[in-house]
C-alpha positions as MATLAB code, in Angstrom:
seq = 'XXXXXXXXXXXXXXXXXXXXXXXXXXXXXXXXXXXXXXXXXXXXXXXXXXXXXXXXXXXXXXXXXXXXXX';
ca = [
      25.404  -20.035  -51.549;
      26.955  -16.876  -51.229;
      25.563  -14.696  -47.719;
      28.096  -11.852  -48.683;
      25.970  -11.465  -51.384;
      22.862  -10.388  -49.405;
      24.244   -8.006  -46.887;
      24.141   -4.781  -48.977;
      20.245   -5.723  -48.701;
      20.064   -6.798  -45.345;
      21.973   -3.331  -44.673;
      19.307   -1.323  -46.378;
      16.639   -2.989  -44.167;
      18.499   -1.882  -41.389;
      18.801    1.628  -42.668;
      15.228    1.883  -43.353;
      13.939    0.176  -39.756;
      16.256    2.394  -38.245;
      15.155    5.939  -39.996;
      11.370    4.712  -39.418;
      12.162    4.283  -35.641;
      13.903    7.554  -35.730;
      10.972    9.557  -37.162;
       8.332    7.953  -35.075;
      10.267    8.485  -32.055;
      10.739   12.307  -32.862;
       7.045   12.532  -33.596;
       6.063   10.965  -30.388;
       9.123   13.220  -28.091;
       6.860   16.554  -30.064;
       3.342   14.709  -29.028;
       4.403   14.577  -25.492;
       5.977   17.653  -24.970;
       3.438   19.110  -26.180;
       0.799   17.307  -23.993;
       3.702   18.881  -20.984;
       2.987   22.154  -22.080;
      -0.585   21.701  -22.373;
      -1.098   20.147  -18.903;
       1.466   23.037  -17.225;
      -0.832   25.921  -19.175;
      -4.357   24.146  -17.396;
      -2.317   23.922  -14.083;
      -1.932   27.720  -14.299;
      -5.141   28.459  -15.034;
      -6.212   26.246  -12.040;
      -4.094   27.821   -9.976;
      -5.030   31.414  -11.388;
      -8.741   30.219  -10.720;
      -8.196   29.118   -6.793;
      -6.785   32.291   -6.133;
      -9.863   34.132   -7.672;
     -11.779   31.686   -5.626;
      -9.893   32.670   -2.470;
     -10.205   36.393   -2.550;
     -13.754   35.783   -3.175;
     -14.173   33.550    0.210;
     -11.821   36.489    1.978;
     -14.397   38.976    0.670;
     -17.782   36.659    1.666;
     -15.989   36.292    5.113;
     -15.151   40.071    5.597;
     -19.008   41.011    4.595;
     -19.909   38.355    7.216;
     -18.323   39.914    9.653;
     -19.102   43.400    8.934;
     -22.740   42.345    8.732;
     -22.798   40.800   12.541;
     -21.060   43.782   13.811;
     -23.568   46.028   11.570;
];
């Protein structure tokens, strides 16, 4: 009949699809930088761990030693 008619409303769909996308898209950038900053904070405190670890080996092996020599 008349399709002019019906594309202030097909326009609004399209506005509200788009904003929708646009928000859940935002939300899910935040949930995965924050999962980024999360996984880089644990790979610190891995790291700050192993090098506990390795003094403590260094300071088993030095007793060792001192121990055979003893």
């Amino acid at each position: 009949m008349f399709p002019f008619l019906f594309l202030p409303h097909v326009g609004a769909l399209v506005m509200v699809v788009a904003i929708v996308g646009i928000v859940f898209w935002y939300k899910a950038r935040e949930k995965e930088l924050q999962f980024h900053q999360d996984m880089r904070i644990r790979e610190m405190e891995h790291q700050q761990k192993m090098r506990e670890l390795e003094v403590e080996l260094e300071k088993a092996k030095a007793r060792q030693v001192y121990e055979r020599t003893a």
